[in-house]
C-alpha positions as CSV (number, residue, x, y, z in Angstrom):
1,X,0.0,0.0,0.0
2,X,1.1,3.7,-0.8
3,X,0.4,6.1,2.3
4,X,-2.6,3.8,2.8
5,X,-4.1,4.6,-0.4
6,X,-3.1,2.2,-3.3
7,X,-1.7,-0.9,-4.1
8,X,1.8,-1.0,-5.7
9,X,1.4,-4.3,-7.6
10,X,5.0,-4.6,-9.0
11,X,5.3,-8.6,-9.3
12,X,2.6,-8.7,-12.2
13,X,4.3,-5.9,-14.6
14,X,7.2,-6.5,-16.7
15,X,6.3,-4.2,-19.5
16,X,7.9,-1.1,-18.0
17,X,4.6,0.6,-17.0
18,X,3.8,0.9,-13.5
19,X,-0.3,1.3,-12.9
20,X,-1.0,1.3,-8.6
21,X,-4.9,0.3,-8.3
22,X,-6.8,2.4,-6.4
23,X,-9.6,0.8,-4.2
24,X,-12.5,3.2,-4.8
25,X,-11.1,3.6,-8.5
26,X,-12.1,1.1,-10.7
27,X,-10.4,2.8,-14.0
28,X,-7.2,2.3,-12.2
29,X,-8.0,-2.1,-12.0
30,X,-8.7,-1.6,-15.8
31,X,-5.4,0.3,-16.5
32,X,-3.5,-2.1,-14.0
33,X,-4.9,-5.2,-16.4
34,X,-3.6,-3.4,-19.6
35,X,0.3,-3.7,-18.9
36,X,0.1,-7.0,-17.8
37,X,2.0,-9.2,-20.1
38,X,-1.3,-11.8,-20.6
39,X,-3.3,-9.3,-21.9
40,X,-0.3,-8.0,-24.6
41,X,-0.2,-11.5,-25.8
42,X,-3.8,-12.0,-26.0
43,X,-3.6,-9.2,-28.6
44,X,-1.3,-11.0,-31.1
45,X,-2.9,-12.1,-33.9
46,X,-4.5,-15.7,-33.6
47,X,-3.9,-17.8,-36.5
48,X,-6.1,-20.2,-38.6
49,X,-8.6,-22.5,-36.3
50,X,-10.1,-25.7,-37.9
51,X,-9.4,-24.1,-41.2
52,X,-11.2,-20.8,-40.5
53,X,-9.9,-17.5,-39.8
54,X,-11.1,-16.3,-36.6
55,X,-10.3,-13.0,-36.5
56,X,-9.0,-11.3,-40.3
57,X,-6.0,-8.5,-40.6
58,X,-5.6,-7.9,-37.3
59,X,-2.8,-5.4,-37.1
60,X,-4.3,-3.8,-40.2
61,X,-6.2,-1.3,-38.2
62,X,-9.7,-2.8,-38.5
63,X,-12.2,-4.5,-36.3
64,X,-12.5,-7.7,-36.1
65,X,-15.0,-9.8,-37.6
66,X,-17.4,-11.8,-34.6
67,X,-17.5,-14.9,-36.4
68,X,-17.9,-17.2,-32.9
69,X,-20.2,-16.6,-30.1
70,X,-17.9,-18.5,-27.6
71,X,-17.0,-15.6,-25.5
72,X,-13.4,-17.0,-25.2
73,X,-12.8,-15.4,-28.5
74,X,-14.0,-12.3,-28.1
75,X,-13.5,-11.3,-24.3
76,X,-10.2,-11.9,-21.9
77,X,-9.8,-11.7,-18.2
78,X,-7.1,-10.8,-16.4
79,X,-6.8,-12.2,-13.0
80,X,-3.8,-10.7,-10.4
81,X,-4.0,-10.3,-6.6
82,X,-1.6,-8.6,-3.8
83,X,0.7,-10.8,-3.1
84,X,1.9,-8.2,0.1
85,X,1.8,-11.0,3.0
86,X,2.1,-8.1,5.2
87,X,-0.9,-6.6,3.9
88,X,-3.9,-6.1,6.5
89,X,-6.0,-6.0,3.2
90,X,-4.5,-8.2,0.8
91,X,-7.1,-8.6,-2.4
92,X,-7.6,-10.3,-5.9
93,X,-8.7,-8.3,-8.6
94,X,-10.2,-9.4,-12.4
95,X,-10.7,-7.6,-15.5
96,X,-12.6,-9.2,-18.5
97,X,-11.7,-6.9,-21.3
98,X,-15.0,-7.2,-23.4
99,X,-14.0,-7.6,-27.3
100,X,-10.7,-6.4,-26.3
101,X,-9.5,-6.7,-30.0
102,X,-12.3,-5.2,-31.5
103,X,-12.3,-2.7,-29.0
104,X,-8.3,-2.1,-29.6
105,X,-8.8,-1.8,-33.1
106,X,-11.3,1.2,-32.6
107,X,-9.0,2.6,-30.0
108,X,-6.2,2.8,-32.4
109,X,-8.4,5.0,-35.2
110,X,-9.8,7.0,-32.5
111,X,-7.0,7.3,-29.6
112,X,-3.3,9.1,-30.3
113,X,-1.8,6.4,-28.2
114,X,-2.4,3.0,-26.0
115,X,-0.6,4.4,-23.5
116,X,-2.0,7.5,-23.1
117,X,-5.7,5.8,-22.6
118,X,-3.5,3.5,-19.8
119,X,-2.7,7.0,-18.3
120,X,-5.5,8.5,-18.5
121,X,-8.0,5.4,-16.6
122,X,-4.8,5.2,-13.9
123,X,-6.9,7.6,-12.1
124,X,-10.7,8.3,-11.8
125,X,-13.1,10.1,-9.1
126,X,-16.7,9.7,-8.9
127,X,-18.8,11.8,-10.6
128,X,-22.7,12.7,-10.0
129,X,-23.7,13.1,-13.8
130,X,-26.9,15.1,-14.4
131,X,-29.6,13.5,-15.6
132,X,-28.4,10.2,-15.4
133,X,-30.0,7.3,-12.8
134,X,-29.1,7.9,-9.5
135,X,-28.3,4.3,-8.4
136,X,-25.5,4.2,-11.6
137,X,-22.3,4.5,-10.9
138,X,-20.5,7.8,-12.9
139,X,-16.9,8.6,-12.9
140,X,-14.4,10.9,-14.5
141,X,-10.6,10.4,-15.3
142,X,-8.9,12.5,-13.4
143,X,-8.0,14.3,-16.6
144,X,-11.3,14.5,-17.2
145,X,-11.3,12.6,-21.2
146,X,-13.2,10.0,-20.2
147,X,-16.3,9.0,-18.4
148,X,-16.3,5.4,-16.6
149,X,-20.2,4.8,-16.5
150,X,-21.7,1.3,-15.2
151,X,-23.7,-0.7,-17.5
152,X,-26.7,-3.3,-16.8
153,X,-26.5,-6.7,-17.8
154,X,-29.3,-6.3,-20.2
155,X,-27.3,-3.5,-21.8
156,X,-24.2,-6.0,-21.9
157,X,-26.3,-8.4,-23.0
158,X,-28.0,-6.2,-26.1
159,X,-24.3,-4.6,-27.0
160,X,-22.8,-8.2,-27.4
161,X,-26.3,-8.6,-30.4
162,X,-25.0,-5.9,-32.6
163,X,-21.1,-5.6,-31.3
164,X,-20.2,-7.4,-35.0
165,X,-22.4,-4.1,-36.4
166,X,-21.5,-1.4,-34.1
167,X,-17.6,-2.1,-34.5
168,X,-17.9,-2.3,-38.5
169,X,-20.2,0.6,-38.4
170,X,-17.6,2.8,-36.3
171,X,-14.3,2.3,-38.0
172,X,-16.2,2.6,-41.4
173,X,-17.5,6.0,-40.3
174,X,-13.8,7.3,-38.7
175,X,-12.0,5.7,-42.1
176,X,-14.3,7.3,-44.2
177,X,-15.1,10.7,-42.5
178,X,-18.8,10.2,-42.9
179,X,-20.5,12.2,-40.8
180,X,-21.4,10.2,-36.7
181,X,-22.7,11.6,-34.2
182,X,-22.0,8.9,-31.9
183,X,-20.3,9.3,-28.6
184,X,-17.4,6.5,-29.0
185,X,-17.2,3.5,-26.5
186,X,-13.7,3.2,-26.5
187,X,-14.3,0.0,-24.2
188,X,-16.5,-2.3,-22.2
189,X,-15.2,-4.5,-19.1
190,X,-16.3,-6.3,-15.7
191,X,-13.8,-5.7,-12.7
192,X,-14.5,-7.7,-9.9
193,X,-12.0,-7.1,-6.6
194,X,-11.9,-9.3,-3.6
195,X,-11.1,-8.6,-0.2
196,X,-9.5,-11.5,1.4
197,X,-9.8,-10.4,4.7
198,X,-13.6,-9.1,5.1
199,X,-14.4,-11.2,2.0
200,X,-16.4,-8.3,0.7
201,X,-16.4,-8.1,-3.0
202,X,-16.6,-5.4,-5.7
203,X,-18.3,-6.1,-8.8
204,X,-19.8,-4.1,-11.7
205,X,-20.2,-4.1,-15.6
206,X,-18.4,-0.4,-17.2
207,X,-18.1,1.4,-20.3
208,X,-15.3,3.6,-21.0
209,X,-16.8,6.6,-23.2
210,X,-14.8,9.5,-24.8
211,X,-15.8,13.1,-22.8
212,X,-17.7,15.3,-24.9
213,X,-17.0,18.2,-23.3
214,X,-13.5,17.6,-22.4
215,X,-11.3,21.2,-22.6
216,X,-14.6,23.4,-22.9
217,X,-16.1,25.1,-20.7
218,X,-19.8,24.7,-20.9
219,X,-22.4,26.9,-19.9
220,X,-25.8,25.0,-21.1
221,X,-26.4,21.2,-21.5
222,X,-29.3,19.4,-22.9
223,X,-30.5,16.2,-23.5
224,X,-33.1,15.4,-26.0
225,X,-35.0,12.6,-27.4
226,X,-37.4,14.8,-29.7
227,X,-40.2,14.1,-27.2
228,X,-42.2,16.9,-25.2
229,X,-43.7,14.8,-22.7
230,X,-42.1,14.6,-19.4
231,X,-39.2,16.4,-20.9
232,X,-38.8,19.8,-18.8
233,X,-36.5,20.3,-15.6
234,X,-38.3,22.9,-13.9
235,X,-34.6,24.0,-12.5
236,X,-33.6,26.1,-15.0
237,X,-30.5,27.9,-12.6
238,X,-27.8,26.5,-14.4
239,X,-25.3,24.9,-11.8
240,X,-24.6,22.0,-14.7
241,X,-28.6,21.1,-14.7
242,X,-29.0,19.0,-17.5
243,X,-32.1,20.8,-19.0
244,X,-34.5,19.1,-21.3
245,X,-36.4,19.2,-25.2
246,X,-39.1,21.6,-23.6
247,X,-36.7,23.6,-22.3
248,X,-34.7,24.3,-25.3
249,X,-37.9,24.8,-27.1
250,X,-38.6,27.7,-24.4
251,X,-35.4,29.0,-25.0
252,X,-35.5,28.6,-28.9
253,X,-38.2,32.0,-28.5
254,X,-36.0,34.2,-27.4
255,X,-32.3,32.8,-27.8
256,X,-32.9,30.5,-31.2
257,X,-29.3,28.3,-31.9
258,X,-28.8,28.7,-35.2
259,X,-25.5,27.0,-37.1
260,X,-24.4,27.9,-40.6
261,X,-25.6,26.1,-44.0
262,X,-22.8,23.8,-44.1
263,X,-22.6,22.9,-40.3
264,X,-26.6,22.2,-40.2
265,X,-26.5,19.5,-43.2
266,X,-23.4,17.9,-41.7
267,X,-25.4,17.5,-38.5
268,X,-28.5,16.2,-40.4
269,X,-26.8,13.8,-42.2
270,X,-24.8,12.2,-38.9
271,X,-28.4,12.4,-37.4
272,X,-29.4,10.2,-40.5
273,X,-26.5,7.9,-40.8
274,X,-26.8,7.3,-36.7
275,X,-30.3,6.8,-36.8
276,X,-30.5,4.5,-39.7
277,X,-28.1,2.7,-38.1
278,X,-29.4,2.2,-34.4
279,X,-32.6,2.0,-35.7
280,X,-31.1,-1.3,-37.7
281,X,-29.7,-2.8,-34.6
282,X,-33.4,-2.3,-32.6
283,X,-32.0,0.2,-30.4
284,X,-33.8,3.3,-29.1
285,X,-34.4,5.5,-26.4
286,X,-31.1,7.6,-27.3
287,X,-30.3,10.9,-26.5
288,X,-28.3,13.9,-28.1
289,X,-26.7,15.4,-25.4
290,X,-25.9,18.9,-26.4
291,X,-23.3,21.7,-24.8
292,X,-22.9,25.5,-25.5
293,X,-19.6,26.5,-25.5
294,X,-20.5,30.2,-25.1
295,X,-16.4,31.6,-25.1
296,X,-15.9,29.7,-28.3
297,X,-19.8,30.0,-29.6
298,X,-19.7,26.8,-30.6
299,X,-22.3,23.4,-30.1
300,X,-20.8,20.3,-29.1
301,X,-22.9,17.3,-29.1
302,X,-22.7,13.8,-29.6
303,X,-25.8,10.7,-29.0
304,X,-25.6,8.9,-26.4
305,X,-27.2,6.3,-23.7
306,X,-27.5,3.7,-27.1
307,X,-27.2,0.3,-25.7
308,X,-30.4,-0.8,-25.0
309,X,-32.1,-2.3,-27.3
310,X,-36.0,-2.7,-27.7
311,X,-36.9,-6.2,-26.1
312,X,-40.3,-7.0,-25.4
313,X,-40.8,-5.6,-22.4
314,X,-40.6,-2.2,-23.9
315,X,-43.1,-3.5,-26.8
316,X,-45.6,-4.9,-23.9
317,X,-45.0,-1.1,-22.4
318,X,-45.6,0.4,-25.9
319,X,-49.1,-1.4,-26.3
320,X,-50.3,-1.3,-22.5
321,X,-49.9,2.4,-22.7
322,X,-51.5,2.9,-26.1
323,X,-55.1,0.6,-25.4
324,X,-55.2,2.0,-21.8
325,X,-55.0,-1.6,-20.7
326,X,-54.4,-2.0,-16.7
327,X,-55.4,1.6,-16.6
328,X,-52.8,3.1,-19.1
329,X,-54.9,6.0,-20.8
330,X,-55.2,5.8,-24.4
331,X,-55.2,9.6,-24.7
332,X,-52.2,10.3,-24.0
333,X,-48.7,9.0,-26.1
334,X,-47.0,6.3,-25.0
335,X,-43.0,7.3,-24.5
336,X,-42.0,4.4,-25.5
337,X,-42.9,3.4,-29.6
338,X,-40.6,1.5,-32.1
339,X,-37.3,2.1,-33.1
340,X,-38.1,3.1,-36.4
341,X,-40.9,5.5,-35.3
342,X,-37.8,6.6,-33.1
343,X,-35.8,7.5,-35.4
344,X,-38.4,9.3,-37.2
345,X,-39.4,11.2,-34.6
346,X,-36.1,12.2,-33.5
347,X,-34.5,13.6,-37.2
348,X,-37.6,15.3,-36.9
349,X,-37.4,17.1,-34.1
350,X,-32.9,17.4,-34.4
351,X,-33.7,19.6,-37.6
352,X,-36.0,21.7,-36.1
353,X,-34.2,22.3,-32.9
354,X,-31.3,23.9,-35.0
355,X,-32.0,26.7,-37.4
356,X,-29.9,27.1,-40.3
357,X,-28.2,30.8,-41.1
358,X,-28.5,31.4,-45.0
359,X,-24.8,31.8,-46.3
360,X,-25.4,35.6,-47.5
361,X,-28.4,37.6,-46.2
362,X,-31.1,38.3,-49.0
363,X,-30.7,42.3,-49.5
């Protein structure tokens, strides 16, 4: 232990990086698991299996085909402990890197260095984000370019549907410079840590998600879906309130955002190419979260919360709500509808959110 705070796990490293783990920072368990030399040799290319390439050009900068649903091929863990016998609170700690190749390969279009995503998730703080569930754990890197967000197992479980299409979908858009909105998930694992003494145990699901606003300094944020109902925060202050569609619409009277020619069609088109493609996958319920850099009057936005996909139990919402069944009133629009009516709906309401500014004024 360093001045009681981390663990200096120097017996598992031999690649000249030296991560400590922090307890009550799970980034730093992910970083620790990425200089071990397991998971560097995991990342080598694996050869021809009963006559069938498992995973094509690796090295060549692209993801990696799915082509098994054995997790073995797409997932690793990383198991290491403290081996400190004078340790009061000696643990064991394991990462499962989720797709780790697939994942590396994005990480290598969209990241200016391995190592500098290793430094970065060596140190995180918790983080109450705005808007988000209460009971869901946030955090920030300490240099504040990534968000650490937990993920349900029925998120987990959706992703791993359309990994094969989000990862193809991705690296296409970043090779090609087609227009995304996306906010990139630069990784997905499970850390699980052990203490031996108390045997208490830590153990969630996390996505590691690039920071939108990361080196701006923000003065408005909203989230919209392109829905009005239930879509107004009443505490319109500021203090880093994540306002809502009904409150930009309340703004848009007196402060309308609008973006030149140019910038507004490249934001419809990413709306269109990230819609059509969520919307292919089954996944709704998304959100573009939206921030107004006011010193360098500029939008940043990006879509976000797009793992869930729409399972039946959203359907059986969709239709109790609509025929009023078990008291659902029939009068009023059910907040949840299909993903294509989704996507619909929310194009629809992204272009008229943002105004376009001719080129030249009319004389």
């Amino acid at each position: 232990m360093i001045h009681g705070e981390s663990r200096l796990l120097l017996s598992q490293n031999d690649s000249g990086v030296i991560v400590p783990i922090y307890d009550d920072e799970p980034s730093s368990m992910i970083a620790h698991a990425m200089t071990v030399p397991e998971y560097h040799s995991f990342l080598l290319p694996l050869l021809y299996q009963n006559n069938e390439s498992n995973l094509l050009n690796y090295g060549s900068d692209q993801p990696q085909p799915i082509t098994r649903n054995d997790s073995k091929y797409n997932h690793f863990t990383i198991s290491f402990e403290d081996e400190d016998s004078n340790s009061v609170d000696k643990a064991k700690f394991s990462v499962t890197c989720y797709f780790a190749k697939q994942f590396d390969a994005i990480r290598r279009k969209c990241c200016p260095d391995e190592l500098d995503y290793i430094r970065s998730l060596s140190r995180c703080k918790r983080w109450s984000a705005q808007g988000g569930k209460s009971n869901v754990y946030f955090a920030k890197t300490l240099d504040d370019r990534f968000v650490i967000k937990q993920v349900t197992r029925t998120e987990l479980d959706s992703f791993e549907d359309y990994a094969a299409d989000y990862f193809k979908y991705l690296i296409d858009s970043v090779s090609s410079g087609s227009p995304t909105c996306l906010t990139k998930v630069l990784g997905l694992y499970q850390i699980i840590a052990k203490n031996l003494r108390d045997g208490k145990e830590l153990k969630m699901d996390v996505m590691v998600m690039e920071n939108l606003f990361f080196k701006r300094k923000v003065s408005r944020i909203y989230d919209l879906k392109g829905s009005l109902r239930s879509r107004y925060n009443p505490d319109t202050s500021g203090n880093n309130k994540v306002l809502l569609d009904l409150n930009l619409l309340e703004t848009l009277h007196t402060k309308p955002i609008f973006l030149g020619s140019k910038a507004k069609r490249r934001l419809e088109r990413a709306v269109w190419n990230d819609t059509s493609f969520l919307a292919s996958v089954d996944v709704m319920d998304y959100s573009l979260l939206v921030g107004i850099d006011e010193e360098r009057k500029e939008l940043v936005m990006g879509i976000i919360d797009y793992l869930r996909q729409y399972t039946w139990d959203k359907q059986l919402e969709t239709w109790v709500k609509a025929t009023g069944f078990l008291g659902g009133s029939k009068d009023v629009l059910p907040t949840i509808i299909s993903p294509d009516q989704y996507k619909k709906r929310f194009r629809k309401a992204m272009s008229k959110y943002f105004l376009a500014l001719p080129d030249q004024w009319s004389p």
